[in-house]
N, C-alpha and C positions, 0 to 999 in steps of 0.2 A: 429652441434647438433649430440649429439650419437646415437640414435636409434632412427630414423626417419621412420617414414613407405613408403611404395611407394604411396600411396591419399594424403598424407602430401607432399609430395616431389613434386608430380605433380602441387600438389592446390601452391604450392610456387610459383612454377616454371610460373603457367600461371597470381598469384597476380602479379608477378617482370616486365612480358612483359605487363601488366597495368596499373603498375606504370609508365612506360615511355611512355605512352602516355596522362596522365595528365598533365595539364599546372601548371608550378611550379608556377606562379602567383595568380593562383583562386586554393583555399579549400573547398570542400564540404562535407559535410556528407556523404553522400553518401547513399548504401543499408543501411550500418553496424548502420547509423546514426537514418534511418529510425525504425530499427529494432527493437533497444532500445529503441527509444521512445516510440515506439507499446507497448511493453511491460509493458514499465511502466505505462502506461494511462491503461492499461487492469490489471494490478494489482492495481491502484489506483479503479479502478470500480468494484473492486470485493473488497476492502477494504470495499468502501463506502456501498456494498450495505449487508454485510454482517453486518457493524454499524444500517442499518437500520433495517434492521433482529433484532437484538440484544435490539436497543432502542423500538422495536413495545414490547417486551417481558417486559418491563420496566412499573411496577405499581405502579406511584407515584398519593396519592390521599393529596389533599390540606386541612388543616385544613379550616372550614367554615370564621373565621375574618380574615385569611392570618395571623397569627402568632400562632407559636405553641410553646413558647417560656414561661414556667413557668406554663404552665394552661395544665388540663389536657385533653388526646384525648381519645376516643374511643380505639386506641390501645394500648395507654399505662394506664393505672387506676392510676402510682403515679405520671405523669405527666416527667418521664424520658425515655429517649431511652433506648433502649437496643442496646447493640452491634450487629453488622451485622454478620450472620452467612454466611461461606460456602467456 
């Protein structure tokens, strides 16, 4: 590699005498393995919780028979949607 620094060179240097002493027979994940997962589950849980955020802010109100399909509602007078704004 061209331009290496010396933390990179060191950190190689002690990964390479780690490597020989894993058994070529068993694979593990290891930290690196662990770390990623972490991750991803802690970005999954900020996903989820920011959907839930988002669906509490969600005002869906039900026509009274369950169909709003031809007949008119309160928010609309000719009995058609309007497009969604925003």
């Amino acid at each position: 590699m061209p331009d290496m620094s010396a933390s990179a060179s060191l950190a190689m240097t002690h990964l390479a005498t780690l490597a020989k002493e894993v058994d070529e027979d068993k694979v593990t994940p290891g930290v690196l393995g662990f770390i990623v997962f972490a991750a991803m589950a802690l970005a999954v849980w900020a996903l989820m919780k920011s959907m839930s955020k988002h669906m509490g802010k969600v005002d869906f109100k039900e026509s009274p028979n369950g169909e709003a399909s031809g007949e008119e509602t309160a928010d609309s007078p000719s009995g058609k949607t309007s497009p969604a704004k925003g």
